[in-house]
N, C-alpha and C positions, 0 to 999 in steps of 0.2 A: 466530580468530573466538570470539565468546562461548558460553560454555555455564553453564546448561544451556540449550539453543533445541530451539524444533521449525522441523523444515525442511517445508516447503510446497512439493511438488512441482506447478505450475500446469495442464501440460501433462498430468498423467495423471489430474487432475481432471479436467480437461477430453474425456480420453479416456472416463474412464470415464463423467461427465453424457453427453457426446453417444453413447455406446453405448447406454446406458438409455433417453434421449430415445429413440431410431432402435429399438429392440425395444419399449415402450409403444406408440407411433405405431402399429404395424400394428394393435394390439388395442384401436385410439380412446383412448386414455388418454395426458394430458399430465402433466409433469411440473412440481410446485412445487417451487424448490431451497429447500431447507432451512439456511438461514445462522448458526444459531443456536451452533454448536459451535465458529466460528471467530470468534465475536462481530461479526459482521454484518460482516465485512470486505471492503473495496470490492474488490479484486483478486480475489477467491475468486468474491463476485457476480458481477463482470464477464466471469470463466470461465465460470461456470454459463450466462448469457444468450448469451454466444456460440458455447456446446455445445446453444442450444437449448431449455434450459426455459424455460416459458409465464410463471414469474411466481417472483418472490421469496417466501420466509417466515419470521419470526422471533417466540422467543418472548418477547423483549423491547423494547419499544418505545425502548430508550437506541440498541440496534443497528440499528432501521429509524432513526430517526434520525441516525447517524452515517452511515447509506447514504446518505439523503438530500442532508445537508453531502456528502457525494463526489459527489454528483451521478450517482447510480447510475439508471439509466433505466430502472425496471421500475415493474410495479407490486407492491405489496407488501402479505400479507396477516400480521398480527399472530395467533400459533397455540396463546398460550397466551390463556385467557377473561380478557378487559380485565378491571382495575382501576376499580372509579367514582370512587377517586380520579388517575387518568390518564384519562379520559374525552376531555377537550380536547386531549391530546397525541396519542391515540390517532386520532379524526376529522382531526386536521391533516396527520396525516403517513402512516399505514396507510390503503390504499384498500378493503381489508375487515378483518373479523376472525371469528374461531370463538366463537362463543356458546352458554349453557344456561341466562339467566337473565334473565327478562322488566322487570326492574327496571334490569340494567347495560346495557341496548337500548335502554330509555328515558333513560337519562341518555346515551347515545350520542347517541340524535335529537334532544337539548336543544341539546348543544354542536354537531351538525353544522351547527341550526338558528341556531343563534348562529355559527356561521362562515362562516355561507350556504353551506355544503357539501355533499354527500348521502355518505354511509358504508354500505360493501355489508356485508351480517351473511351468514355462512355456521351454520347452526344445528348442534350436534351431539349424534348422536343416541345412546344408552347402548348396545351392543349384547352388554354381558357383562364388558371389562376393570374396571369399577368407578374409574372416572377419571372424565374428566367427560363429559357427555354427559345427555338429555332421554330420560327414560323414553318408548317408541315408541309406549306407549299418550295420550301429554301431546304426542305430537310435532303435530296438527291443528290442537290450539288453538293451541299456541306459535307456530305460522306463522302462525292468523287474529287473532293479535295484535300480530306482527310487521309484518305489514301495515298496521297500521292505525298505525303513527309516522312522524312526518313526519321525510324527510331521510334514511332510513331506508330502502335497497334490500336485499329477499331474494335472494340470488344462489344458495343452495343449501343442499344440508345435507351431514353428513358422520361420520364414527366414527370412533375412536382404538383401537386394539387394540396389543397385545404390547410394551406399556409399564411398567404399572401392575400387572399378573397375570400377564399371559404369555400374553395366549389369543390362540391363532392368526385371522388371516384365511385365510376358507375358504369354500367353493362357498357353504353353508349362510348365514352371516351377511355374506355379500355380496349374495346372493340377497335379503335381508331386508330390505337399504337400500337395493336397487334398488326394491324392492316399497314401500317406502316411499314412492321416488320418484314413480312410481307413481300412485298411491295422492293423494299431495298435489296433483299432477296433474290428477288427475280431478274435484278437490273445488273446486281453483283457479284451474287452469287453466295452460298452457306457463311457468311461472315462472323454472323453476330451471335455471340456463346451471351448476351445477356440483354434480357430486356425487362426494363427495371418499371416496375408498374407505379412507385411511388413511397409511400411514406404509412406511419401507424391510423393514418386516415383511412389509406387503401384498405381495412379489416373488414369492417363492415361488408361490402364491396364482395373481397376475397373468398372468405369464410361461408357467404351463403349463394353465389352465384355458381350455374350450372356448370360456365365453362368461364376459364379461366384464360382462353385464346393462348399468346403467346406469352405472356406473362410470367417471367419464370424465376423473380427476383423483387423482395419487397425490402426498402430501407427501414429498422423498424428502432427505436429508443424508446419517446415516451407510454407506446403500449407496453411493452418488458418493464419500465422502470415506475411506472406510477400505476399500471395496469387496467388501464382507460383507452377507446376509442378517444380521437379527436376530436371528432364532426360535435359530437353533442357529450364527449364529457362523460360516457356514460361505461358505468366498470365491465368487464368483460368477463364473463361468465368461466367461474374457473382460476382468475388470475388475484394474486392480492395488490388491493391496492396503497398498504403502510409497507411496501417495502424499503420505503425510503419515507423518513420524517423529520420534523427541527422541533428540535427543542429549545424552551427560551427560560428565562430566569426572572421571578416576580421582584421588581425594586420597591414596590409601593401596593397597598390595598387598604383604599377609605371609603367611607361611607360620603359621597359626593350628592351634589345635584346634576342631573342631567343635562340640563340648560347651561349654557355658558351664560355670564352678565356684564354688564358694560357694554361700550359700543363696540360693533361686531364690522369687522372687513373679511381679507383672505386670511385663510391658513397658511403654515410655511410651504406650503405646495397649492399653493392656489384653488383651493375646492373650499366650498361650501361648510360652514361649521353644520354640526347638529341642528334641528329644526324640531324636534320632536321631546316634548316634556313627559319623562317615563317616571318621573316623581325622581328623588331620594334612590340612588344605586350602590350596590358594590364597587368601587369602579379600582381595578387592581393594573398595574401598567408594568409591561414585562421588560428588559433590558433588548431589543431588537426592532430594528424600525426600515423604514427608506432604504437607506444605504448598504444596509443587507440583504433585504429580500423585496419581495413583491406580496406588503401586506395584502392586496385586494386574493391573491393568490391562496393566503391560508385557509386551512378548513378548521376550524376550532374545536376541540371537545364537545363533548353532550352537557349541555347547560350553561354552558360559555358565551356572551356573543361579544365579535370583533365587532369596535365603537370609532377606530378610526389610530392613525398612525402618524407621528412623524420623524423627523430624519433617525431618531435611537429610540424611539419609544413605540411600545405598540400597547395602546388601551383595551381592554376589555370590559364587560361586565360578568363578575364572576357568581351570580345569580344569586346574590344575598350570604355569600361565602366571603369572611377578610380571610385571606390565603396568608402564608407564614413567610417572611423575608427571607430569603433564598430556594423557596420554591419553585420549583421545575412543574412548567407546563409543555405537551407536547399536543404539534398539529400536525394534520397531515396537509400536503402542497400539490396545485397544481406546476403546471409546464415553467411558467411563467417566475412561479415563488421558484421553483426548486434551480432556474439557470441560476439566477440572482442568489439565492444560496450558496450554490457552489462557488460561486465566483469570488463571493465576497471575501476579503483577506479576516475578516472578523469572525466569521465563521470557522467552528472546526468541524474536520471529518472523521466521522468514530467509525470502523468499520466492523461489522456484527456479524459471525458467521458460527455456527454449531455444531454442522457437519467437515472433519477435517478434510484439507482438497487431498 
């Protein structure tokens, strides 16, 4: 089999979406799968709608398009803020999208109006990460002008947190956009069928607080696909988190010195060589580097440890083991390794599944 691949285990994606679906649900809150990290892949979609979540999301419109051509039957909301110059691709094929900006709403209602279409806008609101989002004191007008476009449905509003800063979802600033809710409510009247609490951040948060206010819609990816909170990284009780891994291929494994010699500048990426004399190592170097992933991202086997990367290569110490030329080693990936994974054209995608759909 080729390497370097990530392998795509279907089955415990699927275990773990329809767990999260099934604990959300009791606290009214559904789930939007998040497709964006596996480039809107119709197989990964098709798991997600059968464990149960309410609706698709991606942050690129190439990947709700490529859903589309599969014939993938959700609906599907665009999560990063449209393009005006993707405007027309945007109303044809995304049945909402996330907005902060009363100008790319209006070129939306142009083109939906020109496609004889109508296009749901979910507004979103700023509530401290510093990403995007509509200051909360702007947020009344921006919906009594969102109203007034033709082709153009408000379906709800929404925040982004522990992306961009780090700031946690918490009683306090959930409380804030329910109150918003609210709030728009009272001024407008029954409008908003969704309010979008956030991202696989929001779990924490979700899962152990009393009340859940108006909250009825969480974005959710890399908890389903890596089975980890965000905030601190840490596995979620119940959920696997190999259901997705890379595998790489060993080119080389010698008995080295730890120390580089000579005189010493930068590396090919500018960081700091080694500093530390561990004597005489394994040191075995896998066919995958930079260009593919996000080495700082890997988690390495039991007794393995990553010594440092660059653009094709990724060095280990393979703990007093010379491993066999064409040897297959597998890691597991955070957020970070696994976009760069999929992305990369070097990479393949092997997809693993047991149970037949």
């Amino acid at each position: 089999m080729t390497a370097p691949r990530v392998e795509i285990d279907l089955d415990k994606i699927h275990h773990n979406a329809g767990t999260l679906v099934e604990r959300l649900a009791i606290r009214g809150i559904s789930v939007t799968g998040i497709t964006k990290a596996t480039l809107g892949s119709p197989e990964i979609a098709g798991t997600l709608l059968r464990a149960g979540v309410a609706s698709l999301g991606d942050s690129r419109i190439e990947n709700i398009e490529a859903m589309r051509r599969a014939r993938v039957p959700a609906s599907m909301t665009l999560i990063r803020s449209p393009m005006i110059s993707q405007a027309e691709r945007v109303v044809t094929h995304a049945d909402v999208s996330l907005n902060t900006e009363l100008d790319v709403i209006s070129r939306l209602s142009s083109a939906a109006k020109e496609a004889r279409r109508t296009h749901g806008v979910v507004l979103m609101v700023e509530l401290g990460d510093l990403r995007e989002g509509i200051m909360p004191c702007d947020v009344e007008n921006t919906v009594r002008e969102t109203l007034r476009f033709p082709n153009i449905v408000l379906k709800g509003i929404g925040t982004n947190l522990a992306c961009r800063s780090g700031v946690s979802p918490d009683a306090k600033n959930m409380a804030e956009l329910s109150a918003l809710a609210d709030s728009i409510e009272a001024t407008f009247g029954p409008i908003l069928s969704i309010v979008s609490g956030g991202n696989s951040g929001n779990l924490p948060w979700a899962l152990s607080c009393e009340d859940t206010g108006r909250i009825n819609d969480l974005r959710l990816g890399e908890a389903i696909l890596l089975g980890r909170e965000t905030l601190h990284r840490q596995p979620i009780d119940g959920l696997h988190t190999d259901a997705i891994t890379l595998v790489a291929e060993v080119v080389e494994s010698k008995a080295k010195p730890s120390l580089p010699w000579g005189e010493i500048a930068q590396t090919a990426f500018g960081e700091n060589p080694p500093a530390i004399d561990r004597g005489r190592i394994t040191q075995t170097i896998l066919a995958i580097g930079h260009q593919d992933t996000d080495p700082c991202g890997l988690h390495a086997p039991t007794g393995i440890k990553i010594l440092g990367a660059s653009s094709d290569h990724l060095i280990v110490d393979s703990g007093g083991s010379t491993l066999c030329m064409g040897a297959e080693m597998t890691f597991q990936l955070n957020y970070s390794a696994l976009v760069r994974a999929m992305t990369s054209p070097f990479v393949a995608r092997v997809i693993k599944r047991l149970v037949p759909v």
